[in-house]
N, C-alpha and C positions, 0 to 999 in steps of 0.2 A: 392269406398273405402274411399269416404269421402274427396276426392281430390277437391279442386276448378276449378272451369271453366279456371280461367285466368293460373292455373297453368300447366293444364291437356295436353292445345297444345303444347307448349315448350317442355314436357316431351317427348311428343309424336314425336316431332322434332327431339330430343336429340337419341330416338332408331331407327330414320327412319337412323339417319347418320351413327349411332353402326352397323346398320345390312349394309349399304353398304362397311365400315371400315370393318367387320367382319374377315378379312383375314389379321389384320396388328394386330388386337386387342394382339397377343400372342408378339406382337414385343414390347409391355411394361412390360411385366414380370420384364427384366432384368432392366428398366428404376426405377420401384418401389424398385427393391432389393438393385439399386445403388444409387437411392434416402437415403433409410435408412442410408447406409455406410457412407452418408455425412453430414448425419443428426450427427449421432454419430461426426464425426469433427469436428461439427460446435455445439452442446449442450456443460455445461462445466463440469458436474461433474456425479457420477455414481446415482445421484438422478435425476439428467434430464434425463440420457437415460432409467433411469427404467420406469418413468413418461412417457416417450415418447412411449415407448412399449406397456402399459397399455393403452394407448388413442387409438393408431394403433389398436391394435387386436382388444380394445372395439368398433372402430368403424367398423371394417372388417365384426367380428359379426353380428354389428345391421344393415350393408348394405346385408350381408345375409338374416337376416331374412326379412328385408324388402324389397329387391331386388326381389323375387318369380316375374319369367312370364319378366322381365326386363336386358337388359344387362349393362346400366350403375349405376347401383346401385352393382351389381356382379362384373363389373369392376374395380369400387371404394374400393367393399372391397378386391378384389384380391389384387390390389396396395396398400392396404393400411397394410393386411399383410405380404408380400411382403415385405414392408418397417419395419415393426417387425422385420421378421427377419433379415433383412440387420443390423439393429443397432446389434440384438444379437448376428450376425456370427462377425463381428467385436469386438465387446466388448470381446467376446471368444476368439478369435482371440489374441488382445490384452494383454489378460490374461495369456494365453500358452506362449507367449514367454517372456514374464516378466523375469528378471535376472539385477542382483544387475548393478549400475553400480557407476566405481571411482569416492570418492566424488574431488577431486583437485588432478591439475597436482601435479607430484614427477618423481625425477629420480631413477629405479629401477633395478637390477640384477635380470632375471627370465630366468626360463626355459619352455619352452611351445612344445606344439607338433603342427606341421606346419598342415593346413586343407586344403588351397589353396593358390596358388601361381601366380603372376597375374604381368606379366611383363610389365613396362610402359616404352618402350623401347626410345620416345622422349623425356621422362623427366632424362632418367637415373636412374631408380628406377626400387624397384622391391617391389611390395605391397604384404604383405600376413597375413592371417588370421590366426590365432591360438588361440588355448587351455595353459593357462596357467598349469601346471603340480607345483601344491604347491606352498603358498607362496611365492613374492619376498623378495627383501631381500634391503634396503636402503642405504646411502654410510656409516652410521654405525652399519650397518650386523644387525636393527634390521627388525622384519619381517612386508611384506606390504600383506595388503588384495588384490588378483586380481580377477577381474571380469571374467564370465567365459568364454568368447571369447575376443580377442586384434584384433584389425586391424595394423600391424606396414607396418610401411614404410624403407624401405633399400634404401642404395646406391647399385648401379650396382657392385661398387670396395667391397662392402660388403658383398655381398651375395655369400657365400661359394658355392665352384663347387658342394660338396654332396649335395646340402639342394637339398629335392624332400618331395613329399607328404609323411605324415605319418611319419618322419624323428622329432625328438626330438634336437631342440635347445639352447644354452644358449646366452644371450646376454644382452645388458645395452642397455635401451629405457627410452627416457623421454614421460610418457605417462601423458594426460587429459582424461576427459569425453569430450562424442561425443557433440560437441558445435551446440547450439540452433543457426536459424536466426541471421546472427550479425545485422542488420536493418530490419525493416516489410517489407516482400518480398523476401527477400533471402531463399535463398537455406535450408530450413530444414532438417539437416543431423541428428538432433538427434533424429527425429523420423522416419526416417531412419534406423538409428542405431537401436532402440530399436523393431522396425520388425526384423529386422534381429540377434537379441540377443547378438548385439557387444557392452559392456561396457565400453570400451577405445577404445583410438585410439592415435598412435602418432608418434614417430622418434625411428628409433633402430640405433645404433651404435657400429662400429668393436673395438674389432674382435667377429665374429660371428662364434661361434661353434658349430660344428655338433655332438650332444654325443650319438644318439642313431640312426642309418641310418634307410633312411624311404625306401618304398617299391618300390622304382626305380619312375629316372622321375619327370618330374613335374608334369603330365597327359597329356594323348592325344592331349586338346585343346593347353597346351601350347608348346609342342612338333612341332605339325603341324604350330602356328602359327610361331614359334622361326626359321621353316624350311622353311617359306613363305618369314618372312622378309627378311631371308640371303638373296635370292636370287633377292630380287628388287630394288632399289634405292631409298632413301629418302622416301616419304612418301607415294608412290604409294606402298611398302611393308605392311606401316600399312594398309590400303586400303584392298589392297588385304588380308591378313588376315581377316579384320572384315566380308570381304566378306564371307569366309569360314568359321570362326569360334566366331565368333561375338569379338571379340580383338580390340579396340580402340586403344592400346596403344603405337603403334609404330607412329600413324599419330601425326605429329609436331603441335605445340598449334595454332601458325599460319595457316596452311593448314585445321583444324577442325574447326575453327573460318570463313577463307572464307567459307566452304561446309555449313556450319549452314545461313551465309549470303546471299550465293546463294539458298538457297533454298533447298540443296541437301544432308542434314543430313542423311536424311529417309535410303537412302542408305548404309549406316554404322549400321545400326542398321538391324540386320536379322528378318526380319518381313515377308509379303506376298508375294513380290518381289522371295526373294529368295527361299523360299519354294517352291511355284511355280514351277522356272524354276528349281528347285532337283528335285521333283516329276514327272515333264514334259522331261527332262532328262534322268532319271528313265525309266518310261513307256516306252517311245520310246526307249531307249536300248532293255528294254527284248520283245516287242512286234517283234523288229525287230529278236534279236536273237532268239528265241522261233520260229516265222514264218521260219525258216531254215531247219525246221523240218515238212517236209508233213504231220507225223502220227498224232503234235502236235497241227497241224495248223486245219485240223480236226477232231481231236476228246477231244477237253478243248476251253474254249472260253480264248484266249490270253489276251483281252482287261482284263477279270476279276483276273487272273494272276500278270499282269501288273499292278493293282489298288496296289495289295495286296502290291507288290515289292512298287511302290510309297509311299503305308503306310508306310511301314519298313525305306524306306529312308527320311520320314518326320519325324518321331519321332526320329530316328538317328542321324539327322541333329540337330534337337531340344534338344536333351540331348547335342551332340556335341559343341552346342554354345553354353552351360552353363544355359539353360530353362529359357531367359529372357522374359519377358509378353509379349511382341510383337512378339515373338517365339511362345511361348506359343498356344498365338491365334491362329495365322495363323496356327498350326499343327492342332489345332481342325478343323479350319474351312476347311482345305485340308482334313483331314478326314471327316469330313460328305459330303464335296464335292464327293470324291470316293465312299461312300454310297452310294449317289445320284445316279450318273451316273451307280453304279452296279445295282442299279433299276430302274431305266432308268426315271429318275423325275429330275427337272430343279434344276441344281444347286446352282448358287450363287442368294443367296435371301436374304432379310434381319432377315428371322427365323434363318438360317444358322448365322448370324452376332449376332443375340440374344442368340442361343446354343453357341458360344465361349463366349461371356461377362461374361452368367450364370456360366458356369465351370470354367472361372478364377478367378470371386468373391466370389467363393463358396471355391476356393483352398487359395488364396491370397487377401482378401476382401481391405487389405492396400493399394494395388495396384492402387484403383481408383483412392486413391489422390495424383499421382505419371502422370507427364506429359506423361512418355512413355504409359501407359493404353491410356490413351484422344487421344493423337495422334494416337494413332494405329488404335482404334477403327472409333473416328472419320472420319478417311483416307478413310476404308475400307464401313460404314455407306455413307459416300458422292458420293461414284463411284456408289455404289449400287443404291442408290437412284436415282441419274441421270440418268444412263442405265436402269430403270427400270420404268421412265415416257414414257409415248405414243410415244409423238412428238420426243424425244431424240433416241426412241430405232426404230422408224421407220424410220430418217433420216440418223441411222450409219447403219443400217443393211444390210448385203448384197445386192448387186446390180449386176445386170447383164450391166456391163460397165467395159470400156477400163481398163488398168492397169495404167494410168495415174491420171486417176479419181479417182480409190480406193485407191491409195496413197493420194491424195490428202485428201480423207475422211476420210482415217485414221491418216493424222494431224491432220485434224480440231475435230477427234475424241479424240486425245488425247490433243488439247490444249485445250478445254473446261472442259476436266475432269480434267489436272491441274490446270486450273482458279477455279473451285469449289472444290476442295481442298485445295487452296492454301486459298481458303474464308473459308472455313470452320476451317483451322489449326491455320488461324492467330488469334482468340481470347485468344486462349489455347499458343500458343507463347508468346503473349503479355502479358500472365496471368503468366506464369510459368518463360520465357527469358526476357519481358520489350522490344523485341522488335523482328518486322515483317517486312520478307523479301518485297520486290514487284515485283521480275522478277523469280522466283522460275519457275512460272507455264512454261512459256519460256526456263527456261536454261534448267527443266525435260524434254522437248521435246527431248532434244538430247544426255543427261544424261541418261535416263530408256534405250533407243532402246543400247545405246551405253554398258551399264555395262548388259544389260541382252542377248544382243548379241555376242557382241564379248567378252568381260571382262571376265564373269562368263564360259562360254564354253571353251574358251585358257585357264583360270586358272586351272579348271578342268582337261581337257587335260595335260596338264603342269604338276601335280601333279600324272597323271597316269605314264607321258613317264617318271616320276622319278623312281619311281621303276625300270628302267631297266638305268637308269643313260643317259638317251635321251630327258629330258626336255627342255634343252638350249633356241632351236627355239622359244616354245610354250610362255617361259619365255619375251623372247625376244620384242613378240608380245604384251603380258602382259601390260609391261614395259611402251609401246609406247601409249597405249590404255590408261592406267591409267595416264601416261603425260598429253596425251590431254582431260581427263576430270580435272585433275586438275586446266590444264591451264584456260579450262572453268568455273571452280568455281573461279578463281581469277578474273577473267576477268569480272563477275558477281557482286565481292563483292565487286570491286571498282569501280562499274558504278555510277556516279552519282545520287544519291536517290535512293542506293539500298536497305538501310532500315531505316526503319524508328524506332529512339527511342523511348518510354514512360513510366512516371514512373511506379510504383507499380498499379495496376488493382486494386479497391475496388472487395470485394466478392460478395458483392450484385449485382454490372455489372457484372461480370464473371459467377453467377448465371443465369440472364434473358437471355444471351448470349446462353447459354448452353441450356435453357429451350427453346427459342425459336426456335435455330436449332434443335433440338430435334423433335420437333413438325413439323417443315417442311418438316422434311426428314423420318418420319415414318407415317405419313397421306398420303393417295390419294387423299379423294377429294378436292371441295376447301376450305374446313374449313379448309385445312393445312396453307393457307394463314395467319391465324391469328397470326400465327408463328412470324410475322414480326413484328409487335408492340414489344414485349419483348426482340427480337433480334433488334430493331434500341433503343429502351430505355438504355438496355446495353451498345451499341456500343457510343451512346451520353454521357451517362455516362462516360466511360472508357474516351473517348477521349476529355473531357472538368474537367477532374480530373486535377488540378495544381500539377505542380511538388513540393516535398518536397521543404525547402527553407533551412533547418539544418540535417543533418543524424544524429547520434549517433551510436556508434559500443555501444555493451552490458557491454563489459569494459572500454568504455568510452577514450580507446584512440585513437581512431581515428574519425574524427569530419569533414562532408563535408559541408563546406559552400557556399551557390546560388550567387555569386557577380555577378556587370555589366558585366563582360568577360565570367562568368560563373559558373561550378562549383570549388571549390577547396578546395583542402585538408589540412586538419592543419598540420599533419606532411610529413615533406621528405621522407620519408624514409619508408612509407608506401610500405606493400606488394602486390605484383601482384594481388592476391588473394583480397585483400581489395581495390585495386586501382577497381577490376574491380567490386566487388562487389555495389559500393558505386555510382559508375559511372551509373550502369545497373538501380538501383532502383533512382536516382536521374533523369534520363530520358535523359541519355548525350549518346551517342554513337562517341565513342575515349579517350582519354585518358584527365584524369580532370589533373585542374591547380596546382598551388601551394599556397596558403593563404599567405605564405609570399611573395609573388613576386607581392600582387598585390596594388595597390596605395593607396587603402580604407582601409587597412589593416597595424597595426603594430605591430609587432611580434618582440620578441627575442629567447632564446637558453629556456625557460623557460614559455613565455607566450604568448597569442596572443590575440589582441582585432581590432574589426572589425564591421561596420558597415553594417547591411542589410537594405536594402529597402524594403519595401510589405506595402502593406494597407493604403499608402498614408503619411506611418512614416519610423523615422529610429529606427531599434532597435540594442543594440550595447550589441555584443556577444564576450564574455571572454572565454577562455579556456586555460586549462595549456596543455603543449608540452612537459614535462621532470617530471622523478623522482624527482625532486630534490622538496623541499617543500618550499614556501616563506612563509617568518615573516609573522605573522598572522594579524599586524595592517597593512601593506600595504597589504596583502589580503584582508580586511576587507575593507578598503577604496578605491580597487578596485572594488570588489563584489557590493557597494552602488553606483556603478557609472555606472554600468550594467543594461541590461534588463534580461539577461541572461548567468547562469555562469557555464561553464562543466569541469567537470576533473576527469578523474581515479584514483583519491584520494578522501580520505573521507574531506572537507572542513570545516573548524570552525564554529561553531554556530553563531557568527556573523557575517558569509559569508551569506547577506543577498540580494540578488540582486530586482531588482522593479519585476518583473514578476517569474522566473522559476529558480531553481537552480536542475546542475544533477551534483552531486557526486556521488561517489562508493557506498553509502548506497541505495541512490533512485533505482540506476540504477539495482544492485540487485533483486528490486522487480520488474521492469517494462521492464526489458532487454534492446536491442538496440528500441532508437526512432523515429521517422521521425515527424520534423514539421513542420507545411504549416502556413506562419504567415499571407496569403492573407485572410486563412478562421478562423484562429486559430487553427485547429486540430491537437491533440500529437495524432500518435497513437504508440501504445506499443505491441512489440513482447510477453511478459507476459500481461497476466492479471487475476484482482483478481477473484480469485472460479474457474479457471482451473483446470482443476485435469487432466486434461490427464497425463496418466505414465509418458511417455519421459520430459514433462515439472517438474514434481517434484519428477523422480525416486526414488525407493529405493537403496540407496547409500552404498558403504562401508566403513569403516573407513580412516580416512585420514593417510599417513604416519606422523611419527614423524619429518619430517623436510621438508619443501616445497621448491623448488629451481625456480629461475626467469630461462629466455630463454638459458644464460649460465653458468648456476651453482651458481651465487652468489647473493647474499642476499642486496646488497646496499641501503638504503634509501628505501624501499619500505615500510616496516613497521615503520619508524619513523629515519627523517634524522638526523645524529650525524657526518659528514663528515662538514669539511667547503668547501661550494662550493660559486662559485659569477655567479650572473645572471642579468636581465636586466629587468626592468619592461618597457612597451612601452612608449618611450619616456623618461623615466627616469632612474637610476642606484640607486644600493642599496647593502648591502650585508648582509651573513646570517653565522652563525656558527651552 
């Protein structure tokens, strides 16, 4: 066909590996469909993903047509439309749930109808979702646009005994929009939000009125969980609920903080684990009770009975926990698992881990770029894979030897498959947390046998003998079981180098990371080897990335700076939330310092200036710390004596500093920053020609009057108050 000589062997290479690969070839399906989904994330406007689509299909096409008699040219163009459609199930995706969302905070009077209700029993909250029901109304009675779903937050002392689902409320909320990144790296909730078609979010405040009763109840899940907690102690309550019904929110910020540092999060999140031992639970109930019965036993085949009941309790379980993507999965893949075994073909495979990805990118395509997908997947992907090498599956496998020895193999079995999971999770941690456990794979040894043995069977138990008001004991056991896995996660998360911080992961390492294990966990032969080059390029990447040297929050008031002691923060009185945020992407693991406390630094009630070191220079960083606004000639003759000058106010035009100035107008368009002054690099949570929805929603009008954190208006649009402040090192005053 007119092929050249030096071209023809290679090709010919290329199908000799296809045809031995042949059996894994269908386990990239799902890899091209998720390829697109992140393609779409990563293009920025709706002329690059149309573009992208148009190139995909054209080239899927021309590897058909030219592909005849060859399987890597049919491969190529499988993945390559594949990857079509992945952009277009998501662009769709993203289109469908489209809904306005508030353009700036205001405090409003609304009535909404309650949709779910979501107890955060260690914060003393009670979160819930609602439908606004007509206009709010502002503190003077005239009317505010609301978006069509709220997220609010309640106090515990606020939340009325009637409020249950379906139940029409009235109440006073200081609502925003769902807020972007506050620094590159952090937590994306507004596009979060915007999957889930929530256009506010914020604080509601009593009294809280119930004017139309909703239909009994909070619902099942919070019913059952609200009946879990009563009965446990501290945080082994929330525990046990998540166990049952995937509910995080009774376990204390502390005790969720050690179980993430030991390694033992996975647990709290209903994924495979627990499916499992329901379905296996399951079976074994009715195979036993059904065998009770001679006539039953034979003339039905019980095992195929048994599947059915296993389904029923998987996807029971799954609606139960509220159909979280880790749920999600795992029911699929128990379901084809019970397929399997009713046609008697080998179960857990990796096509089996390709049919869930496919169905949940197909239902929830936003999901990929959501740590809970990666983790799950990836979890499930890295067992498989290991137990499904030669050397691996002929050295666990059954043996005919003592009972000492099969215990023993079934450590060394499970501590290697935690060590390759524990490899496999940490880039995706480090990507999404900033930071990776190192004794995970260890403390699971005696976490999994302990919560799937005793924990989840006593719980269960416990939750039957209540029905007849005989639970006590089972509780009791509970109790002691969930103690001492606690004690094990603390015991974990203060060892010595139990994690390790780093800053923010580039995409691009996070990228080759992903691709690489990709590649080694779904090849058999040794081309899968090649895996490792992209997977150590990433991982040198990620781990020779410098930590920022300045954070920037998006409104600009809060500002962490790199000093010789460490990280610190310009203001005191920064929140949890920001303390921890700023900490996590800064690469610090514990709590940052204070900018005024530290000797390179001087700071008053109004400003701060301070010297960093990087690049062999000092560069000397200004920032204001207060509403309050200085004369504009001693601004101005600060600014000129600066490298660098930030503040949550818009600053005078001849605030002219030698390198970088970020006021309220910059920061606007570039949102929160992070800058590394060793390489020079700003980068920016916005940037220009984004167009994704959640970055530039359609908005609704603003109310007629805007309010700060407690209702009043001071100095923030333009100071007229006399106040006195302190320039550093000098004094001055302002009217």
């Amino acid at each position: 066909m007119g092929v050249p000589p030096w071209m023809a062997e290679p090709g010919r290479a290329i199908e000799r590996w296809l045809e031995a690969e042949r059996d894994q070839l269908i386990t990239w399906l799902p890899v091209g469909l998720g390829g697109g989904i992140a393609l779409w994330f990563v293009l920025p406007d709706p002329v690059a993903w149309g573009t992208a689509i148009l190139v995909l299909v054209a080239g899927g096409l021309a590897g058909l047509a030219a592909g005849r008699g060859g399987r890597a040219a049919r491969m190529l163009a499988i993945g390559a439309i594949a990857a079509a459609l992945g952009i277009g199930l998501i662009w769709v995706r993203s289109d469908r749930v489209a809904a306005p969302v508030l353009a700036g905070p205001t405090f409003v009077q609304l009535s909404a109808r309650v949709e779910t209700i979501e107890p955060l029993v260690a914060r003393r909250l009670v979160r819930l979702t609602v439908r606004p029901v007509g206009p709010g109304q502002d503190a003077d009675g005239a009317p505010v646009a609301l978006p069509g779903r709220v997220r609010i937050n309640l106090a515990e002392a606020d939340a009325p005994a009637a409020l249950a689902i379906g139940a029409t409320i009235k109440l006073r909320a200081r609502l925003m929009p769902p807020p972007l990144p506050a620094v590159p790296g952090a937590y994306d909730f507004a596009r979060v939000a915007w999957f889930g078609a929530i256009g506010a979010t914020g604080r509601g405040f009593s009294p809280v009125v119930v004017t139309v009763p909703g239909r009994g109840g909070a619902g099942v899940r919070v019913a059952l969980s609200r009946h879990i907690v009563a009965q446990l102690d501290g945080s082994a309550g929330g525990i046990a609920a998540a166990l049952a019904t995937g509910d995080v929110g009774a376990i204390s910020d502390a005790d969720a903080e050690a179980m993430r540092r030991a390694g033992l999060a996975h647990l709290l999140s209903v994924s495979g684990l627990h499916i499992t031992a329901a379905v296996a639970a399951t079976m074994l109930i009715v195979v036993r009770l059904l065998a009770l019965s001679p006539w039953l036993a034979l003339h039905t085949r019980l095992p195929l009975i048994a599947a059915l009941a296993g389904a029923a309790a998987a996807i029971g379980y799954t609606v139960l926990t509220g159909s979280q993507v880790p749920t999600i999965r795992s029911c699929v893949a128990a379901l084809l698992v019970l397929v399997a075994l009713a046609m008697g073909r080998e179960a857990m495979t990796l096509r089996l881990v390709a049919t869930g990805a496919i169905a949940v990118m197909l239902a929830l395509p936003e999901s990929l770029a959501g740590p809970s997908f990666q983790l799950s997947f990836a979890a499930i992907t890295a067992i498989i894979a290991l137990h499904e090498h030669p050397v691996v599956r002929a050295t666990f496998a059954p043996h005919d030897e003592g009972r000492g020895r099969r215990l023993l193999r079934g450590a060394a079995s499970l501590l290697l498959t935690g060590l390759v999971v524990e490899a496999a999770l940490m880039p995706i941690a480090v990507y999404h947390f900033h930071k990776a456990g190192l004794y995970g794979a260890v403390a699971n040894i005696v976490a999994i046998p302990l919560t799937t043995f005793v924990v989840m069977p006593f719980e269960a138990l416990a939750l039957l003998l209540d029905t007849i008001g005989l639970g006590a004991p089972a509780w009791w056991l509970v109790q002691h079981a969930l103690d001492a896995l606690l004690w094990l996660a603390r015991g974990v998360a203060h060892a010595p180098g139990a994690v390790r911080a780093l800053p923010a992961v580039p995409d691009g390492a996070f990228a080759l990371m992903v691709v690489g294990g990709v590649w080694i966990a779904l090849w058999r032969t040794r081309w899968r080897r090649i895996g490792i080059l992209p997977l150590a390029v990433g991982a040198i990447w990620a781990l020779t990335t410098p930590s920022p040297d300045i954070l920037v929050t998006g409104d600009g008031r809060h500002v962490a700076v790199r000093t010789a002691a460490g990280l610190a923060l310009l203001r005191d009185r920064a929140g949890d939330y920001v303390r921890d945020t700023l900490a996590e992407n800064g690469g610090v693991d514990g709590e940052p310092l204070l900018l005024a406390d530290q000797p390179d630094a001087r700071c008053s009630r109004d400003l701060c200036l301070t010297d960093v070191v990087a690049h062999g220079r000092a560069w000397r960083v200004l920032a204001t710390r207060s509403v309050y606004r200085v004369p504009i000639a001693e601004m101005v003759a600060a600014c000129r004596r600066a490298d660098i000058v930030i503040s949550e106010r818009g600053l005078p035009r001849g605030c002219t500093p030698r390198w970088l100035k970020l006021d309220r107008s910059v920061l606007a368009r570039t949102g929160g920053i992070a800058l590394t002054l060793t390489t020079g690099q700003m980068v920016t949570v916005l940037n220009p020609g984004d167009r994704h929805p959640w970055r530039d929603p359609p908005t609704l009008a603003r109310s007629t009057r805007r309010f700060g954190a407690a209702g009043d208006q001071r100095g923030v649009a333009g100071g007229v108050a006399a106040v006195r402040f302190r320039l550093p090192g000098r004094g001055c005053s302002e009217r």
